[in-house]
C-alpha positions as a LaTeX table, in Angstrom:
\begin{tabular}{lrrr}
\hline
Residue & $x$ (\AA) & $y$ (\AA) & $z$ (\AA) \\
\hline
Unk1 & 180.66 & 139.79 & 187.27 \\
Unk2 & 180.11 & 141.66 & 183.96 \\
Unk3 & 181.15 & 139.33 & 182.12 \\
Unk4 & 178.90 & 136.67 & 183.33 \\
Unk5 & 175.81 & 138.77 & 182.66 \\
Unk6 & 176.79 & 139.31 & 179.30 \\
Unk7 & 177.34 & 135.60 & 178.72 \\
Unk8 & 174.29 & 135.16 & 180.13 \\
Unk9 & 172.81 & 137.51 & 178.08 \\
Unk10 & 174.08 & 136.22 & 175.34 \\
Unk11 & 172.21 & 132.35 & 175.91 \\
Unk12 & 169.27 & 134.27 & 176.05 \\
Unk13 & 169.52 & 135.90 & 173.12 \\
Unk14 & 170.70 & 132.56 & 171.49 \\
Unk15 & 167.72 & 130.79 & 172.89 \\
Unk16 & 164.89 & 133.68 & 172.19 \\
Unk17 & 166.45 & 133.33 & 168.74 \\
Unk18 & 165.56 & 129.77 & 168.43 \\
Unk19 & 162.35 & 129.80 & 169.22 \\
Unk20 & 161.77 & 132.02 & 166.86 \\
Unk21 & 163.38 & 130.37 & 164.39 \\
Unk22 & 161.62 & 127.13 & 165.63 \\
Unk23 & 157.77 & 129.10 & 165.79 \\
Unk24 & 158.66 & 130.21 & 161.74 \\
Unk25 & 159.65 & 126.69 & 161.17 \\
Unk26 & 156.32 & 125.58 & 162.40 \\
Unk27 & 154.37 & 128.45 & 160.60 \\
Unk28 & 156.30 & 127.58 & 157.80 \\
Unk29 & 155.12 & 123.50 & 157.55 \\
Unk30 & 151.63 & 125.37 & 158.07 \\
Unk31 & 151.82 & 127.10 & 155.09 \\
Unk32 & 153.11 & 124.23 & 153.47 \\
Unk33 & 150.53 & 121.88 & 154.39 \\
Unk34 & 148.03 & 123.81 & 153.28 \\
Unk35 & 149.06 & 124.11 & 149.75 \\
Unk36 & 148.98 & 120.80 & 149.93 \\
Unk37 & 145.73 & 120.75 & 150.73 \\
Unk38 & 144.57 & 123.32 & 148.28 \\
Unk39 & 146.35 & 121.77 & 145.62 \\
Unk40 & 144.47 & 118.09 & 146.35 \\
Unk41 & 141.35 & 119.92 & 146.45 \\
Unk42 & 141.93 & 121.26 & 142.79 \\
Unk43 & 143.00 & 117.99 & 141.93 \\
Unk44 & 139.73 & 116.39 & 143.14 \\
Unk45 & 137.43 & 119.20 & 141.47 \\
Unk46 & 139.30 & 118.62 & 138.38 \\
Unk47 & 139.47 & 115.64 & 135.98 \\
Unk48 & 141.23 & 114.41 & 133.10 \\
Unk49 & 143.91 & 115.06 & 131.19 \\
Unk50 & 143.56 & 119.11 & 131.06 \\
Unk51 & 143.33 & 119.12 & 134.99 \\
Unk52 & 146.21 & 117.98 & 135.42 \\
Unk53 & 147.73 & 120.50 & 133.57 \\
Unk54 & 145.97 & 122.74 & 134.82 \\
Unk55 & 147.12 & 121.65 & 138.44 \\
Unk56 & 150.56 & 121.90 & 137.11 \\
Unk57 & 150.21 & 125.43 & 136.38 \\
Unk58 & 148.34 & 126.06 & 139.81 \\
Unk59 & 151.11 & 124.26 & 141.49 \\
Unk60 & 154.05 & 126.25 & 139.42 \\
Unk61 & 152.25 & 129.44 & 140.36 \\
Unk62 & 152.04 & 128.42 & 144.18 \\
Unk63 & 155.49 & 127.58 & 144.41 \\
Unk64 & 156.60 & 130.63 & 143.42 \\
Unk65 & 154.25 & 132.38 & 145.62 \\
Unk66 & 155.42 & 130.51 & 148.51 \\
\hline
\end{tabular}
């Protein structure tokens, strides 16, 4: 009897645990979106040649961020 409790324990551990994993996963594409989104607004504020390298250097800085 113990030892089914603990098994089924254990799936609910297992499954808590991948919903979390699932809800960071979400929170995660989120985050990712919007830097994205950021980084297309900079691109439309910005023109030209320096803009874009400028964008590139946002985008570097971002990334490590994230």
């Amino acid at each position: 009897m113990q030892t089914r409790q603990r098994e089924e324990d254990a799936w609910k551990e297992q499954i808590q645990n991948e919903r979390q994993f699932e809800a960071l996963e979400q929170l995660f594409s989120k985050a990712k979106r919007a830097q994205e989104n950021v980084l297309h607004t900079f691109q439309d504020a910005w023109q030209g040649n320096r803009s874009r390298q400028r964008l590139g250097l946002v985008e570097e800085s971002m990334t490590e961020e994230w």
